[in-house]
C-alpha positions in Angstrom: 101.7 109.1 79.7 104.7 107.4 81.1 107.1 109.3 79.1 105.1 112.6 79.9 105.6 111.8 83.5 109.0 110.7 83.4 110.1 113.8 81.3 108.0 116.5 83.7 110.4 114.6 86.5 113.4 115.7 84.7 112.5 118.6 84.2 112.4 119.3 88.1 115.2 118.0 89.1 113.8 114.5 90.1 115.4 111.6 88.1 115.5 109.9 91.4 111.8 108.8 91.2 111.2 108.1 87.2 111.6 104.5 87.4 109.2 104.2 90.0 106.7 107.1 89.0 107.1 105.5 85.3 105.9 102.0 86.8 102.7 103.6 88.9 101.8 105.7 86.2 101.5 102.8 83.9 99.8 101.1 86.3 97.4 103.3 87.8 96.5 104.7 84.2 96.0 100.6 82.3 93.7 99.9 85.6 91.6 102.7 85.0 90.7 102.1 81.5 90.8 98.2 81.6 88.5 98.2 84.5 86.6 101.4 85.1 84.7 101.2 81.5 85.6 105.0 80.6 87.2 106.3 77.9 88.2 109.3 79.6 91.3 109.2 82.3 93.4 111.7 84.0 96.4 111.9 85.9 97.6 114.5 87.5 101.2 115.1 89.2 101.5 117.3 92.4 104.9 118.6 94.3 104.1 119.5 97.7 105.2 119.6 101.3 108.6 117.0 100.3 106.3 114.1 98.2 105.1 113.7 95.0 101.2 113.1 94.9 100.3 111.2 91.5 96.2 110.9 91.1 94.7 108.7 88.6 90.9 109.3 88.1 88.7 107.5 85.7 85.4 109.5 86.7 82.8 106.4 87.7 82.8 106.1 91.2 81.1 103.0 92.5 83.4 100.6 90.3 84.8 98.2 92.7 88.1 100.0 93.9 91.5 98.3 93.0 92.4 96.2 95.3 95.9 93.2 95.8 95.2 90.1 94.9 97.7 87.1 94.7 98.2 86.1 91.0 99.0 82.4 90.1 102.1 81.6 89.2 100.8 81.0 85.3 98.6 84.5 85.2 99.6 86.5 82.8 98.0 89.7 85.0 96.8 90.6 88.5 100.7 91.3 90.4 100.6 95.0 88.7 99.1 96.4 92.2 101.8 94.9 94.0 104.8 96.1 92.6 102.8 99.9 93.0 102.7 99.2 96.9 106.4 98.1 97.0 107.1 100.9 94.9 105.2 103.4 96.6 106.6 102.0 100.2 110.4 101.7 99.3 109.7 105.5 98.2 108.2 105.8 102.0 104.9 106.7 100.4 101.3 105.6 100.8 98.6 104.7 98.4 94.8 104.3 97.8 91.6 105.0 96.1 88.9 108.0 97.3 85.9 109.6 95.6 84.3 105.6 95.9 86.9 104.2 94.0 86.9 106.5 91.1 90.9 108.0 92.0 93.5 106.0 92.4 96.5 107.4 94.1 99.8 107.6 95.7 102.4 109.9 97.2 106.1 109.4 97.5 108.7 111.4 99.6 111.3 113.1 97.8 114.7 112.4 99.0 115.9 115.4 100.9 118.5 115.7 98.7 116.3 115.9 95.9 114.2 118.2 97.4 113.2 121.8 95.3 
């Protein structure tokens, strides 16, 4: 999915934000089906009013939501939530969950250069 989300990015113009959308999409997508139980995920990618909403839903609302923890300095998980909020915030973006936990998501601001 990372590649599919990288590549629909290039093929709108915005190589600006695949490094970052690459990251969150992995993210967002290994949460969902490490945590939410399902073995059904989607994503889905939205251009609209200068940002870039990603949504990752796995369906079962009612799972605990993600949420930031601090990760020891030997855990080999747990910081993946992190780098998504300093992604999403050096992008000038936001992110959360909705429908009780079951969607995950974010939205970044295209550069106005980048704009379409």
């Amino acid at each position: 999915m990372r590649r599919i989300a990288t590549a629909r990015l290039r093929c709108r113009g915005l190589d600006v934000l695949q490094d970052a959308v690459g990251f969150i999409v992995s993210e967002l997508l290994t949460n969902a089906i490490l945590h939410s139980g399902t073995t059904t995920v989607s994503l889905t990618m939205v251009v609209q009013d200068g940002g870039l909403c990603l949504s990752v839903a796995d369906g079962i609302p009612g799972v605990p939501p993600p949420v930031m923890k601090a990760a020891g300095t030997d855990a080999e998980s747990g910081r993946g939530l992190a780098l998504v909020d300093t992604l999403v915030k050096e992008n000038g973006g936001v992110w959360g969950t909705s429908d009780a936990g079951a969607v995950t998501w974010c939205r970044l601001v295209i550069p106005p250069g980048d704009q379409l």
